[in-house]
N, C-alpha and C positions, 0 to 999 in steps of 0.2 A: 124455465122458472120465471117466474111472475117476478119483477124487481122492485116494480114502483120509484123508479127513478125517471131524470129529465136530462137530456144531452146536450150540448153546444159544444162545436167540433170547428177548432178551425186550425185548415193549413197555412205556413208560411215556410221562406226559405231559409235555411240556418246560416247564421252570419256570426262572427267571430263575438267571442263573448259572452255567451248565449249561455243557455239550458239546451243544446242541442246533441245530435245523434252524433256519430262514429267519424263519420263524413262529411268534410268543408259545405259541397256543393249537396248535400241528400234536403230532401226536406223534413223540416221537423213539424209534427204535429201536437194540436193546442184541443184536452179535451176538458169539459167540466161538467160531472155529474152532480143533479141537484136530488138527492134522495127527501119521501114526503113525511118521512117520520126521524127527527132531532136526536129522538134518545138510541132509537137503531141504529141509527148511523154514527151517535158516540159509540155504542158498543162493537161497532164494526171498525173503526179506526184503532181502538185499545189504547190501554194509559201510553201516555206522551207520543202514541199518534203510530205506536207499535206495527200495526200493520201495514201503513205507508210506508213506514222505514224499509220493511221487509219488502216491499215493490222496489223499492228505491235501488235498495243493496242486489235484487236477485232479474230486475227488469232492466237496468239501470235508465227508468224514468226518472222524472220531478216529479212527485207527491205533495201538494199542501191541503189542508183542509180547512176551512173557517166557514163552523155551523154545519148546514146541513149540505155542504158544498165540496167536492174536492176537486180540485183541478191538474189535472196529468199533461204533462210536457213530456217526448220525446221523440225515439221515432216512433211511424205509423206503423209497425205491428207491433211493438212493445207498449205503445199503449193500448191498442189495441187488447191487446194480452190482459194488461193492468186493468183497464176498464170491467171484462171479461171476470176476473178474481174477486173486483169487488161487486159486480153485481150479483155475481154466484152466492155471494158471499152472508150477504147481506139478504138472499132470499133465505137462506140456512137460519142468519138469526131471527130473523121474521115468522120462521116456522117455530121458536122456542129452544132455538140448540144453540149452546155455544161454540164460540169459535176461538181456538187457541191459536199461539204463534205459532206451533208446528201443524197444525191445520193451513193457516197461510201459506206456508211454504209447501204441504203438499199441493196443493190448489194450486199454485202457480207452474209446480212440476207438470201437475195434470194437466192443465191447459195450453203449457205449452208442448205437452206430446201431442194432446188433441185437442185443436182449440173449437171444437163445436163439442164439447164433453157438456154434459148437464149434471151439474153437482147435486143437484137433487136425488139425481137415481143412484149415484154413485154412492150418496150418505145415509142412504136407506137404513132406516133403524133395519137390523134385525130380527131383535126380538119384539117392537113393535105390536104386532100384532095378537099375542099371546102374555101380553104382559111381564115382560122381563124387569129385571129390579133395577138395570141400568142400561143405557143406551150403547148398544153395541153396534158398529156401522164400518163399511170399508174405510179406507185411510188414504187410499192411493189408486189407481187405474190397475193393477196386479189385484189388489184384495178383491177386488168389486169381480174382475174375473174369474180369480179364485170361487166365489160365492157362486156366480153364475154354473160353475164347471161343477160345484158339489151339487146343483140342483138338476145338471142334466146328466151325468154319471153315477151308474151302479158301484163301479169302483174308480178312486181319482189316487192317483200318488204325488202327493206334494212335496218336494224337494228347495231348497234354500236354506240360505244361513239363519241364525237365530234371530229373533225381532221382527219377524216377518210377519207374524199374525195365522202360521201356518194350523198350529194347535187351537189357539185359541177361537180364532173363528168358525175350527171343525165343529165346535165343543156348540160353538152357539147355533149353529145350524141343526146340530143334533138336538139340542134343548126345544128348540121354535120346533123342527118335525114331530117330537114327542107331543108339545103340547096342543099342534093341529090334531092331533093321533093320526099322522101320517106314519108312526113305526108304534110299536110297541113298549120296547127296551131300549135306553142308551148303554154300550156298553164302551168301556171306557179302556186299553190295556197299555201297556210298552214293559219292554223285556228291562227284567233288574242285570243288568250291565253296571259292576263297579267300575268307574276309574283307580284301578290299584289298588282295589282294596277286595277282600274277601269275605263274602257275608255270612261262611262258617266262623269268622272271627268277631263278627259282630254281637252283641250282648240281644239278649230278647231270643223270644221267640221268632218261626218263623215269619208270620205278620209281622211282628215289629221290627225284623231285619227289613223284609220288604215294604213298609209303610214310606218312609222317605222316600224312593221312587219313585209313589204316586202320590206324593204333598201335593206338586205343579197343578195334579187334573181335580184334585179336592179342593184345591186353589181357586182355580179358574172355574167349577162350577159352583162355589159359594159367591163367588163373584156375580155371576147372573142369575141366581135363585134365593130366596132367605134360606138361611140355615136350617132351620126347623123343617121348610120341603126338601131341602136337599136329605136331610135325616131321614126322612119318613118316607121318601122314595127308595130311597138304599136300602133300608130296612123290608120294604114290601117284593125288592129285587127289582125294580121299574128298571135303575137307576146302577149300575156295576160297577165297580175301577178294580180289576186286578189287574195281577201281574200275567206276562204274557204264557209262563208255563202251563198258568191254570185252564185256560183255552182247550187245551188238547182232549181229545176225543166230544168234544159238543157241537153242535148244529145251530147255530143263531136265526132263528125265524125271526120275521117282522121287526128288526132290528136296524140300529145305526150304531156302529159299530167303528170306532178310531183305535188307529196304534199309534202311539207316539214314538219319536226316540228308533224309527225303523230303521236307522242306519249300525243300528247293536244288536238287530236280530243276527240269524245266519241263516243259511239259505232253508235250510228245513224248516226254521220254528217259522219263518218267510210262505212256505209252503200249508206246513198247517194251518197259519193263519188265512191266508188268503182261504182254504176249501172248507174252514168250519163255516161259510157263510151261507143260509137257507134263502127259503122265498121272499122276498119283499124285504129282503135288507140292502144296507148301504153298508160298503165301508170307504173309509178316508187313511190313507196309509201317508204318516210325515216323517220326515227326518232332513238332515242335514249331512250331506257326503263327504264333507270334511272334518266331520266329527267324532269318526270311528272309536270307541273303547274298546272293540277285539282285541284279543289275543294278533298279532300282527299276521301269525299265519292264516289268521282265519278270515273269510270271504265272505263280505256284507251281503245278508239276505238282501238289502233294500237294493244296490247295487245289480246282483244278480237277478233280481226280479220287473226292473226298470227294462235291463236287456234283454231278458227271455219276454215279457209280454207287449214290447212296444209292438203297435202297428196290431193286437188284438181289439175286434172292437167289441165296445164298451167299456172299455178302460181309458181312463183319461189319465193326462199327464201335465201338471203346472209348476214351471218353476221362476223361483225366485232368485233376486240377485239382492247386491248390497246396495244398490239404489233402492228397494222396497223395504227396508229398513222403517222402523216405524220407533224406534227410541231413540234414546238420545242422539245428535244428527254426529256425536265422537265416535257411534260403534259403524256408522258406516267408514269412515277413514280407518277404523281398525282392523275391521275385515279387508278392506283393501289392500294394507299395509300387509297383512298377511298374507294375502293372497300373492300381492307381485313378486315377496321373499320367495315362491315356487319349491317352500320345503317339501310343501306334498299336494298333487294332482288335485283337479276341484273333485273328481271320484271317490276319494281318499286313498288310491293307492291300493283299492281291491276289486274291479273290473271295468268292463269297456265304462266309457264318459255317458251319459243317460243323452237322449234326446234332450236337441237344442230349444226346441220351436213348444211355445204352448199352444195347446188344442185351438 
């Protein structure tokens, strides 16, 4: 990415007192980026200098800036690093995109898994190209893969904890393929699975028993479409969200096709769904395997179907942890916090453990 910035780099030896590295005898290094545009690079710094700070606390560099300058003290890969975040950084805002403080702190996650990563490609509008009503783009080095994996797989099963972006970015891949008219149909389902509750007890009809189930995907694609298309696709059938029952006995041609919530199928409605799939469809199968609502005795289709088709190919397999977390940065400590309590398997406690490795 094109930064439009200027360097000056110098080493010296850390000496007691300092702004230095870990190490008496390491050396530390002196860098200072002159960027060519004032107001970019105020907005890339953030009020009271917000994204320094976040280098500061997660690199443990010296950040200062005055103007259009900032100058990085520490060690030589950590600034490294830091230099690296804010040039990334600041070609993003220079393209018209903002940058939040949990943007900063993925970016520096990112770069430091992989520090020749190009935030460019990683931030890739989505819907970009088709005119989407908001900028949808990965978040982290798992989403960006994710995306990659829906674009080369006929069928992907995506596994992870909640916040992961597993639904939602199925949702917009589907959206963009509808409007290349690379499919025909979006069809949208996940099985109505109460937690504890009975939906012959529930008031309404049987639509209005089942509507609350699929709020999340009427959600999230009013999210990336205006209302009024989202209306008027539904209405013509472009555009589907039901429940998963309703699937059974149909053929899905030229379609893109997501389940949500596949960890409250069971292995049959698991089964049907996978085979109503026709010519030139995709599907995206998500859920979360420690989220089970069965019945205890009963056997996550999602579960069962990770183990019966791994190592088929054309089936892809991506998963997430609670490092790919993408809300608040409390729900990853919370999942973990759960996790180490070891009340119940990452499987959920109803078959073998899914493949470790993504594709």
């Amino acid at each position: 990415m094109q930064c439009c910035c200027w360097l000056r780099s110098t080493a010296f030896p850390a000496t007691e007192g300092g702004l230095l590295t870990r190490q008496e005898n390491e050396s530390s290094t002196r860098q200072t980026l002159i960027f060519d545009d004032n107001q970019t690079a105020a907005a890339l710094y953030g009020e009271g200098d917000r994204t320094l700070r976040i280098l500061e606390q997660e690199l443990g560099v010296d950040a200062r800036a005055r103007g259009n300058e900032v100058r990085l003290v520490g060690g030589t890969v950590e600034v490294g690093l830091a230099r690296k975040v804010l040039e990334e950084l600041y070609g993003v805002l220079r393209e018209g995109n903002p940058v939040h403080a949990s943007d900063v702190r993925q970016a520096v996650r990112m770069v430091t898994q992989k520090p020749d990563v190009d935030l460019h490609d990683v931030y890739e509008d989505v819907l970009s190209a088709v005119g989407g009503r908001r900028r949808i783009a990965a978040k982290n080095l798992a989403q960006r893969r994710y995306i990659e994996l829906m674009r080369q797989r006929d069928v992907l099963f995506a596994l992870g904890p909640a916040g992961t972006g597993k639904t939602y970015l199925a949702m917009a891949i589907a959206i963009a393929a509808l409007n290349r008219h690379e499919v025909a149909r979006v069809v949208l389902t996940r099985p109505a699975v109460e937690a504890g509750e009975k939906l012959g007890f529930l008031p309404g009809s049987m639509a209005e028993k089942v509507n609350p189930y699929l709020r999340p995907l009427y959600d999230a694609l009013n999210d990336m479409m205006p209302f009024e298309k989202v209306a008027r696709l539904m209405e013509r059938g472009v555009i589907e969200v039901a429940p998963l029952a309703f699937m059974r006995g149909r053929t899905l041609n030229d379609s893109f096709v997501i389940l949500d919530e596949a960890q409250n199928t069971t292995p049959e409605q698991m089964k049907m769904f996978l085979t109503r799939l026709g010519y030139d469809s995709v599907a995206v199968v998500t859920g979360d395997l420690t989220q089970i609502d069965l019945p205890q005795e009963k056997r996550s289709g999602l579960a069962d179907a990770v183990e019966i088709l791994r190592g088929v190919e054309g089936i892809g397999f991506m998963h997430f942890t609670e490092k790919d977390v993408v809300r608040h940065p409390l729900v990853q400590s919370i999942i973990r916090a759960y996790e180490s309590r070891g009340e119940r398997p990452a499987n959920g406690g109803r078959g073998n453990a899914p493949p470790n490795e993504n594709e």
